[in-house]
N, C-alpha and C positions, 0 to 999 in steps of 0.2 A: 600742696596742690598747684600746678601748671597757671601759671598766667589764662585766666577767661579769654583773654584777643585772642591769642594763638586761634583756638578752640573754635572762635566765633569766625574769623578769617577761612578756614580750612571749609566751615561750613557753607559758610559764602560760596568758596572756587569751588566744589563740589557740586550745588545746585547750578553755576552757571556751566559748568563742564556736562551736564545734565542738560539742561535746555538747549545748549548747543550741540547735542550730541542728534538733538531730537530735530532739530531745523537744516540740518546739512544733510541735503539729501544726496549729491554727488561729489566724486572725486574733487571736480575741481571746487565745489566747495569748501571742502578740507583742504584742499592747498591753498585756497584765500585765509583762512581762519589761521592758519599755522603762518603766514603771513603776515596777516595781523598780530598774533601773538609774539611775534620774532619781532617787531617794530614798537609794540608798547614796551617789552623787554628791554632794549639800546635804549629809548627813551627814557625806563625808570631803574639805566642802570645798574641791570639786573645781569 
């Protein structure tokens, strides 16, 4: 059986891709959000 983290991590970005899908109500919100995610990214080396 698969490592539990994996599983529980997916889960996680899943619900918060969920919430965030639900609070961005305009364009230029999703291009802050993809923004933000492009800057945590470099940060964690990704």
């Amino acid at each position: 059986m698969p490592d539990a983290g994996m599983f529980a991590a997916a889960d996680q970005i899943t619900v918060a891709v969920h919430d965030l899908a639900v609070v961005l109500e305009t364009e230029a919100d999703v291009s802050e959000a993809v923004r933000l995610v492009e800057e945590a990214q470099k940060r964690a080396g990704v």
